[in-house]
Every structure is written in structure tokens, then in C-alpha cells.
BAKOL-664963 format. One record per residue (C-alpha): x, y, z; residue in three letters. Coordinates in steps of 0.05 Angstrom, whole numbers, padded with zeros to 5 digits, always signed. Example, Ala and Ser with C-alpha at 12.3 -4.5 7.8 and 13.67 -1.06 7.14 Angstrom:
! BAKOL-664963
+00246-00090+00156ALA
+00273-00021+00143SER
***
This chain:
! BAKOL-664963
+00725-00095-00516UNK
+00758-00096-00445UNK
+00821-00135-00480UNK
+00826-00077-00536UNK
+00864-00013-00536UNK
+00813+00013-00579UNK
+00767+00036-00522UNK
+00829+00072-00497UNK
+00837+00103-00561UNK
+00759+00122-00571UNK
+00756+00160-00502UNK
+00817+00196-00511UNK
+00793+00216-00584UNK
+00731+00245-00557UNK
+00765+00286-00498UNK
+00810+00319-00536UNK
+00756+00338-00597UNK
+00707+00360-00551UNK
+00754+00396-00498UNK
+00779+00435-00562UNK
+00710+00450-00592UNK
+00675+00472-00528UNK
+00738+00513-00518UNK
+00739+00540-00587UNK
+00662+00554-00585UNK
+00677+00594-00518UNK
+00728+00642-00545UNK
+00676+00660-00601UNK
+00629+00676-00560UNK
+00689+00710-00509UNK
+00705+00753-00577UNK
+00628+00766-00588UNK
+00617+00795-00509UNK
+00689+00834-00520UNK
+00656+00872-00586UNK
+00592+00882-00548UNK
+00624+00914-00478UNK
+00672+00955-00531UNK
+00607+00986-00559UNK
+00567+00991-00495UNK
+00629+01029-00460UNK
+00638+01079-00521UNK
+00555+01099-00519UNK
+00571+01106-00441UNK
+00621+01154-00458UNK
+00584+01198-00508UNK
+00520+01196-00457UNK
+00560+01223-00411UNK
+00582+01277-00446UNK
+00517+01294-00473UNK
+00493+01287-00409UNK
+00546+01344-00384UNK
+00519+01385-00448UNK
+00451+01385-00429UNK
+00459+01406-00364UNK
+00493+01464-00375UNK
+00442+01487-00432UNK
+00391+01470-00381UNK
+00424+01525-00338UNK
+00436+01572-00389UNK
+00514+01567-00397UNK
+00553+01579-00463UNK
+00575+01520-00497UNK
+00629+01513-00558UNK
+00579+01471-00599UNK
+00548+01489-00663UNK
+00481+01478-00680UNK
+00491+01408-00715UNK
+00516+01387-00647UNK
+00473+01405-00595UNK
+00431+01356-00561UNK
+00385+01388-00546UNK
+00355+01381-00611UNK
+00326+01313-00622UNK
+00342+01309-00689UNK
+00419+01313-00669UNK
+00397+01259-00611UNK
+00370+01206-00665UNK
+00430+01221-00708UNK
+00488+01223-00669UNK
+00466+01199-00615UNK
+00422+01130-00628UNK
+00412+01067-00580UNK
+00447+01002-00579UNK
+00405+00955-00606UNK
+00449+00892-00578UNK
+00430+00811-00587UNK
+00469+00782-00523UNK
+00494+00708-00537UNK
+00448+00653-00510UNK
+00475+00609-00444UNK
+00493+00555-00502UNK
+00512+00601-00558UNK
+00589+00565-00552UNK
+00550+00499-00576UNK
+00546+00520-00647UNK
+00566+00581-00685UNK
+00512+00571-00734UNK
+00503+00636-00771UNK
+00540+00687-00718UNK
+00608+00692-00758UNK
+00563+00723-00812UNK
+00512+00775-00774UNK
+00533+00824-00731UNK
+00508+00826-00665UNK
+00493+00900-00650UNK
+00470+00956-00688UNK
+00457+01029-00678UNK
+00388+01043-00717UNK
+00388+01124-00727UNK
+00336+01169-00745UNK
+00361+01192-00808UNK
+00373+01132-00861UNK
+00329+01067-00895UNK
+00338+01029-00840UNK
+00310+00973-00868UNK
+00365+00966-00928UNK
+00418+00963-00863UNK
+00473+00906-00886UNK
+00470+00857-00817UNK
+00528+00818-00852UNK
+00604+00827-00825UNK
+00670+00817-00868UNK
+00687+00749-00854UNK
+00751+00711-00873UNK
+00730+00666-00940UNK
+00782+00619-00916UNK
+00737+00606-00858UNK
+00679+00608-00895UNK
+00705+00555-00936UNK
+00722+00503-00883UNK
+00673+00535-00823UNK
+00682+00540-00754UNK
+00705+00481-00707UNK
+00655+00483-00652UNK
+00615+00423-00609UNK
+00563+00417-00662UNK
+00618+00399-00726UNK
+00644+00348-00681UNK
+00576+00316-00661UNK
+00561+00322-00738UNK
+00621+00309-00773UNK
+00659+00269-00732UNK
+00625+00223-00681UNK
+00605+00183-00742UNK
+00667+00169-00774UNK
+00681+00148-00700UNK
+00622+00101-00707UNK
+00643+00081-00767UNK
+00713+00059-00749UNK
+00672+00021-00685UNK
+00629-00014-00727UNK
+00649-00029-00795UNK
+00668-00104-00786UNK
+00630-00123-00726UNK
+00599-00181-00769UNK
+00651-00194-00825UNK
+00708-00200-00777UNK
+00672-00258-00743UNK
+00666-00290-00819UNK
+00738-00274-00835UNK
+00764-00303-00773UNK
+00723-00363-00782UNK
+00685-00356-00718UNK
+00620-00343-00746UNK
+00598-00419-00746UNK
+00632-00428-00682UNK
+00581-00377-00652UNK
+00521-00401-00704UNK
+00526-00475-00663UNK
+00521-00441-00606UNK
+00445-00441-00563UNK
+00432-00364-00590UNK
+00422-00347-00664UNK
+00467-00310-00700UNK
+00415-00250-00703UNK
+00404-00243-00626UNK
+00481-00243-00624UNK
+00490-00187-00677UNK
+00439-00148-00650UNK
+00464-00156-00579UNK
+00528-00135-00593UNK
+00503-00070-00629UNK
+00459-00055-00581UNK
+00516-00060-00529UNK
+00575-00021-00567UNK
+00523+00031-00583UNK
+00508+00036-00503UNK
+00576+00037-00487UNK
+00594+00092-00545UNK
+00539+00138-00523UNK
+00559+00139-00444UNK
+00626+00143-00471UNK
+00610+00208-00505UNK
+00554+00229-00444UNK
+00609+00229-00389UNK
+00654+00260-00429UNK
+00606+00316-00459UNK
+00594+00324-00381UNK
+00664+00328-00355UNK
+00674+00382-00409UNK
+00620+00421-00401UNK
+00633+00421-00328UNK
+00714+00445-00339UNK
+00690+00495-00390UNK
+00625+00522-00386UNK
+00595+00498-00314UNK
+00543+00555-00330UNK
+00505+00520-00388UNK
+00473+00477-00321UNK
+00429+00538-00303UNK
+00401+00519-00366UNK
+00389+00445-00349UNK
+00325+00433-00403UNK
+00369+00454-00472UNK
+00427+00409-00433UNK
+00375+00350-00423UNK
+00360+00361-00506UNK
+00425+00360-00527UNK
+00443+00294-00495UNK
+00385+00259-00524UNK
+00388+00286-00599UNK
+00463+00265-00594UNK
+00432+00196-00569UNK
+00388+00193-00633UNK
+00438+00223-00674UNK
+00479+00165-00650UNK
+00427+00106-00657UNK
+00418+00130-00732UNK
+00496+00115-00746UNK
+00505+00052-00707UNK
+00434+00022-00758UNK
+00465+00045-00815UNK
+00532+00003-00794UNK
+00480-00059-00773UNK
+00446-00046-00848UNK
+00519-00043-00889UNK
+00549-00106-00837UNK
+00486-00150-00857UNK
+00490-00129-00938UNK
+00554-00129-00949UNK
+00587-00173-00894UNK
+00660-00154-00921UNK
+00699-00114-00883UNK
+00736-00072-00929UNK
+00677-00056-00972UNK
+00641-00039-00907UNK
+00680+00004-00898UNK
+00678+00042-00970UNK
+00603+00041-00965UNK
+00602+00069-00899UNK
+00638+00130-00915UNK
+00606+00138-00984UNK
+00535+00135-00943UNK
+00571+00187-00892UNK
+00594+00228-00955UNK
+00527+00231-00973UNK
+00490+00249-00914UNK
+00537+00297-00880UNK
+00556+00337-00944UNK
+00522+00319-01004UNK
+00446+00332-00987UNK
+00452+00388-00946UNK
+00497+00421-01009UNK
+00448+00391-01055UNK
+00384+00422-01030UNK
+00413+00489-01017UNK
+00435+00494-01084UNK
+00360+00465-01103UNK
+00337+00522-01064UNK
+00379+00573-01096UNK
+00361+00552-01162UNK
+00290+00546-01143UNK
+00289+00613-01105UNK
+00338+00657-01129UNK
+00350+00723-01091UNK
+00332+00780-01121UNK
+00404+00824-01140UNK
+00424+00873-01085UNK
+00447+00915-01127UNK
+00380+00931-01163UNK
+00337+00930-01104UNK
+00385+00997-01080UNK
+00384+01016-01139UNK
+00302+01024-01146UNK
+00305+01049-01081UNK
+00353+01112-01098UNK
+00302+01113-01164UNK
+00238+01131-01113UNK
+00282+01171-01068UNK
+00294+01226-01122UNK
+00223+01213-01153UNK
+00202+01234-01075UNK
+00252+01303-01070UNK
+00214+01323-01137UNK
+00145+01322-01110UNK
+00170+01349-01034UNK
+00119+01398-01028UNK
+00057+01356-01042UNK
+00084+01305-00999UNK
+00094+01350-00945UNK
+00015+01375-00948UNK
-00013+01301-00945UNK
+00035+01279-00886UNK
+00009+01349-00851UNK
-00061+01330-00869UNK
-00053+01254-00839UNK
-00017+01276-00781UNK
-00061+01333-00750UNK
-00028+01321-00685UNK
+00037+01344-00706UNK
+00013+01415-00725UNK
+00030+01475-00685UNK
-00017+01526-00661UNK
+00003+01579-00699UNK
+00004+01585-00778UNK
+00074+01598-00783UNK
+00101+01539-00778UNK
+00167+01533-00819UNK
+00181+01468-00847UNK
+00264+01448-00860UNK
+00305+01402-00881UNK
+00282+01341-00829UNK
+00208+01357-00837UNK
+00214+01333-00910UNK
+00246+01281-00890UNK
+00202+01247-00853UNK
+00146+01271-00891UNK
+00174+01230-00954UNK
+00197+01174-00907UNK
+00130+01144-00896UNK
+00117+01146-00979UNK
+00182+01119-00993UNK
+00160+01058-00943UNK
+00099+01040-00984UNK
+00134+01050-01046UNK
+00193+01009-01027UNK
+00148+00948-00994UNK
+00138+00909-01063UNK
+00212+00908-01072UNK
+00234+00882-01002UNK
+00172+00830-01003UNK
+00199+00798-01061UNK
+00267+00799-01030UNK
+00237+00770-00960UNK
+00188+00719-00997UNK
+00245+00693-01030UNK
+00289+00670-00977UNK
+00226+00646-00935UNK
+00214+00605-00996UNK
+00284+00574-00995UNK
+00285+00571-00915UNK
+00220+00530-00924UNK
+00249+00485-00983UNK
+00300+00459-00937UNK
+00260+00458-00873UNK
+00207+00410-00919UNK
+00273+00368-00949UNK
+00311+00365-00878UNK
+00287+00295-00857UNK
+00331+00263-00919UNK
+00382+00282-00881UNK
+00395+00275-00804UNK
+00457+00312-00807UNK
+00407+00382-00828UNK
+00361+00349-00768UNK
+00421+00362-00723UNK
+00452+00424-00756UNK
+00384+00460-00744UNK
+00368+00432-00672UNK
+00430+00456-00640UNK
+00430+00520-00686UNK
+00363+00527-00648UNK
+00393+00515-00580UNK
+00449+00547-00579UNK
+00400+00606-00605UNK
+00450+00621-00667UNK
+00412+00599-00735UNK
+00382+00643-00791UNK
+00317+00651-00765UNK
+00344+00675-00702UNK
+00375+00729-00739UNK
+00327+00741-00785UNK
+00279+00752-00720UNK
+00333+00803-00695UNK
+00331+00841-00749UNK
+00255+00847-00749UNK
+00271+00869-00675UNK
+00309+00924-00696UNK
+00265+00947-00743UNK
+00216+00947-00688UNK
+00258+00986-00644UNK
+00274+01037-00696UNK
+00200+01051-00708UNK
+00195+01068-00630UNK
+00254+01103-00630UNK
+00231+01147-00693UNK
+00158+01158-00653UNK
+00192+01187-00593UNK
+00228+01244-00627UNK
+00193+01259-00691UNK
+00138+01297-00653UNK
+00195+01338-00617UNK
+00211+01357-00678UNK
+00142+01390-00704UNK
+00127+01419-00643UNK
+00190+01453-00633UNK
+00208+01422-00576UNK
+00277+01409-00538UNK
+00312+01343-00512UNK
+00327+01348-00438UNK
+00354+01304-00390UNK
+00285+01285-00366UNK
+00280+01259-00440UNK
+00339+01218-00439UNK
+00320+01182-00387UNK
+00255+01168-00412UNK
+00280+01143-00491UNK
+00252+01081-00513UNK
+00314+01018-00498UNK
+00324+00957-00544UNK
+00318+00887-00509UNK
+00329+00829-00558UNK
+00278+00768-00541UNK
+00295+00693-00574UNK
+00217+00686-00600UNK
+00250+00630-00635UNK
+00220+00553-00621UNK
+00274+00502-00628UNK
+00228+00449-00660UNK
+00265+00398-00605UNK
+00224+00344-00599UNK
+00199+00343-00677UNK
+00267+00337-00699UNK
+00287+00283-00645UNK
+00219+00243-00670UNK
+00239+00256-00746UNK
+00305+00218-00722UNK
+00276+00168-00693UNK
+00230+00152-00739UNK
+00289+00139-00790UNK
+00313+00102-00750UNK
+00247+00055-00727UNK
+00238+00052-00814UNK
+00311+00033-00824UNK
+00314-00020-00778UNK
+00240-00056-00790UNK
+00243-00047-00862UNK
+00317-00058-00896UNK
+00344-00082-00825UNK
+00285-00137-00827UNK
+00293-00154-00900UNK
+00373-00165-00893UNK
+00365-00206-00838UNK
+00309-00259-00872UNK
+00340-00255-00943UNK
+00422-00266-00911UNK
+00424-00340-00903UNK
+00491-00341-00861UNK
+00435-00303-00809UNK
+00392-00360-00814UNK
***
């Protein structure tokens, strides 16, 4: 190995891919911060100015607003003026993109609106789409086996071609301890190869990922399983096939299939299994109930009254308008609408479980899901932020609804007491079932077809 430039060749390889994928993964989530501060400074800006507003309605000087403007209504608050409900990027988020080219990362949940039919999806580029993003996590994935691969592929047959094989066979080890020896040591050498260069790299690019020194600690030893699982595979194909050329065929044709054919083949299992419900329809039956709801306004209006006791005025003469209706019907049009987004929601858990269940054929959808998880970027992470929002615009809706039936004004002394969004990652990251699922493949690979090769092989005898 010392006498080889391939060594040479391996660590400059790995530099260079991972310098460029930490680097790349950093200036998406650079881009993601930008769009975040861009928001944040423009809500600063209108607060401000409502801010100015309110104060001089508080002391009883003319403003050149109309009605629809002012805030010191609280319906024009929770319309024009609504809360940032922002998902910051996790420490790691540069490890893997995961899902965030496809969700948006802050929304603005307002009063007025089905909130829950909100589209969390951004335009993306179907040219990127098609060939993804190259962060750290395609490169651990992708290409540190075809690295593997190229480091492995003839580690027996070479000995054969060359002739060597008896040479070493005569000598006072047997040919197994020998193969397995040498695996055992390329595959420590790779992995500390890839470890001190992961760690120079991280250290150059993102020293701050070290404050969070337990998701760092995981990462290095599910690339270290990852890793094991290639370098058996090579030991399985070297002692089956024992040619080099064809080694190398099936090793890319197993690669093949476990970096891109399961994973495609399950989702589209899961798809076919699970199929969404049309988008299109669901609005559809939901602008069906909607005007079902403006035809019965008054009724609805008596039993919200009757529910809501607390909302009533003193006086009889309360006068109901246009946003008392509203959210009179709102609360019908939830229950009414529930069936349809359960089926929608029950679906995609159904095809989210489906490939969660079929994951451990594949320890490339192991790996694509436990740094997804760390680098706080998958689905479900997304999916939980969502839920967050919908949380948060539930609170938001309780603080100024009752404003509204009492006639009440928004003040300053309001403002400062409106509800704020903080986005928690309730997400677990599955870690250590995912790293046992791995190296349990790996303990089964190498006792079972491992074992066999080696007693049924009689050049291994």
C-alpha cells in the first residue's frame, strides 16, 4: 500500500469531494439564513410602523389610514399584520439537504384563510430535482462506495492472476486469515482515511458543528458501519467470483442495486400502494362546503353564539359583520373538512411507514434517513413543522378573535403581549437503531454467505 500511488490518489479524492460538499451544503443553508433575515427585517419594518400608528391613535392624532388599515383593529392585525412562523436550520443542516430544497422554511399563518390547505412546497428547478443536490450525505452514499469498490475489487483475484496465491497458501498462515487480514486492514486504513479528512473539513468549514459534539460522534460511526457493509460485500464478491474483471461488474451491479434501485423501487411500491389523494379535488370539496356554509350563515352564526357564551356582549345589540361570520363558519368548515385531510394525511403516513418497514433492504435508505435525521432536514421534520404552524395559528386566532366580539381595540400593550412562534425539532433520529440495523447486515453477511464461501472455495482451503 505504502509502494502504491493509489493511497495518494484515494486521500486526495476524498479532500476534494468532501471540501466541495461541506462547502456546497454551507451555501444552502447560507441561502436559507439570507431568505430568513430578508423576512425577519421586512416584519421589523412594518412593526415599526404600526408601532408609530398606534401610538398616535393612542393619543388621539389624525391619521391618513382608512378603516381596512388601521391597527388598531385586530382583525386588520391578523390580516396584514401576522407572525413569522420561521424553522431556523439545525447546527448540521449543511450535512444533508434532505427535503429543504422542497419546503419552505417560514410562513406567515393569518387570520383570515384555511390555513391548513397552505402549499409548504417552493418552485424548485426540475433539473435539480432530477439529479439532487451535492451535499456530504450524496458523497458518503453515493460515492465512498464506488471508492471502496475500486479498493477492493481484486484484493484476492489479483493474488491468483499474478500467481502468488500458492506462494502465500505455502506459507505458515492460511489463505483465509490472510484475506481477512488484509480486509480488515484496508478497511481500517480507508475509514481513518475518511475520519481525518471528514475532521480537517469540518474544522476549515464549519468549526461550529463541534458545539454539537454527540450528532458529530454519530455521524463518524454510521459512516464506520456504512463503510464495514461495503468492504463485506467486496470480501463476499472476491471469494465467489475470484476474477477480477467480473468483480468488478458485480460490484457495481450490487452498488446499482442498493444505492438506486430499492430505494426507487419501494417508493414507487409505496405510491402504488398508497396513492395520494388528487389536490385538486380535495380544494375542490373544500370550496364545495365553503359555499354550502355562506348559505346557512345565519344558523351557523346562532350555534357558534350559543357555544361560545363568553364571546357575547352585554348588551343585545350586538351587530354581527363580515368577520363574525367568518369565524362562526370557520369552526364548521373544520369538522366538515377533517375526513378529507385525514385521508390525505393517512395516506402519506401509510407510505412513510411502508418505507420505514422496507428500509433495512437497503443500507443506503439506513443512511439517507439517519443523516436526514441529524442534520434535522427529512420529511418528518417538516411534516412536524407544519403541524407547528398549525399550532401556532390556533393561538394566534385565540388571541384576537375575542377582540373582535367584544369590540375591543389592539394597542401597543397588545403587541407586545401576541402569542410568538418557536419551531422545536420533536423529531428522534432513530441513531442507534439504524447503526444496529447496519450492523446486523453486516454480522449476517459475513457468518452466513461470508462463512459458506470460505468452506465451499477450495483455493481457501
Amino acid at each position: 500500500m505504502r509502494r502504491s500511488n493509489w493511497l495518494i490518489i484515494l486521500s486526495v479524492s476524498i479532500l476534494l469531494l468532501f471540501a466541495f460538499a461541506i462547502y456546497n451544503g454551507n451555501k444552502n443553508v447560507e441561502k436559507r439564513l439570507y431568505d430568513i433575515s430578508v423576512v425577519q427585517e421586512k416584519l421589523h419594518k412594518e412593526d415599526s410602523e404600526m408601532l408609530a400608528t398606534l401610538k398616535k391613535i393612542e393619543a388621539g392624532e389624525q391619521t391618513n389610514i382608512s378603516y381596512r388599515r388601521l391597527p388598531s383593529e385586530p382583525m386588520n392585525i391578523g390580516y396584514r399584520h401576522p407572525r413569522l412562523a420561521i424553522m431556523q436550520p439545525e447546527t448540521l443542516s449543511f450535512l444533508a439537504t434532505g427535503q429543504s430544497d422542497m419546503y419552505t422554511h417560514f410562513k406567515s399563518p393569518k387570520i383570515y384563510g384555511n390555513n391548513f390547505a397552505l402549499d409548504y412546497s417552493e418552485m424548485v428547478s426540475p433539473v435539480q430535482l432530477l439529479f439532487g443536490n451535492f451535499d456530504l450525505a450524496f458523497v458518503i452514499i453515493y460515492i465512498l462506495p464506488l471508492l471502496i469498490i475500486a479498493f477492493t475489487f481484486n484484493i484476492l483475484s489479483k493474488e491468483k492472476e499474478l500467481g502468488t496465491l500458492r506462494i502465500i497458501g505455502a506459507q505458515p498462515i492460511s489463505i483465509v486469515s490472510w484475506l481477512l487480514q488484509k480486509m480488515i486492514i484496508r478497511y481500517m486504513v480507508f475509514t481513518l482515511v475518511v475520519f481525518g479528512i471528514l475532521l480537517i473539513t469540518l474544522i476549515t468549514f464549519t468549526a461550529n458543528a463541534f458545539t454539537q459534539i454527540n450528532q458529530v460522534l454519530q455521524l463518524f460511526l454510521i459512516i464506520a458501519g456504512y463503510n464495514l457493509f461495503w468492504f463485506v460485500v467486496a470480501a463476499i464478491v472476491n471469494i465467489k467470483i475470484n476474477n477480477s474483471s467480473k468483480n468488478a461488474l458485480a460490484l457495481i451491479g450490487v452498488w446499482l442495486l442498493i444505492v438506486l434501485v430499492l430505494p426507487a423501487t419501494i417508493n414507487q411500491i409505496g405510491n402504488s400502494l398508497y396513492p395520494i389523494p388528487s389536490r385538486l379535488n380535495m380544494i375542490n370539496e373544500i370550496r364545495s362546503i365553503k359555499k354550502e356554509n355562506e348559505e346557512k350563515q345565519n344558523e351557523i352564526m346562532d350555534d357558534y353564539m350559543r357555544n361560545h357564551p363568553e364571546l357575547s356582549q352585554d348588551n343585545s345589540d350586538q351587530k354581527f359583520g363580515f368577520w363574525h361570520n367568518y369565524f362562526a363558519s370557520e369552526k364548521m368548515m373544520e369538522e366538515k373538512t377533517k375526513p378529507i385531510l385525514a385521508e390525505y394525511e393517512s395516506q402519506l403516513k401509510k407510505q412513510q411507514n411502508l418505507i420505514s418497514t422496507f428500509r433495512y433492504m437497503s443500507p443506503a435508505i439506513l443512511m439517507q434517513q439517519t443523516l436526514n435525521n441529524i442534520a434535522g432536514t427529512s420529511e418528518k421534520h417538516y411534516n412536524d413543522y407544519k403541524i407547528q404552524v398549525f399550532e401556532f395559528s390556533t393561538t394566534w386566532r385565540n388571541y384576537l378573535v375575542p377582540m373582535l366580539f367584544k369590540n375591543q381595540k389592539f394597542t401597543q400593550k397588545n403587541y407586545h403581549e401576541l402569542p410568538e412562534f418557536h419551531y422545536k425539532n420533536r423529531i428522534e433520529t432513530n441513531f442507534w437503531l439504524n447503526l444496529f440495523a447496519i450492523i446486523g447486515i453486516n454480522t449476517i453477511l459475513f457468518f452466513v454467505i461470508i462463512g459458506k464461501g470460505l468452506k465451499s472455495n477450495p483455493i481457501l482451503k
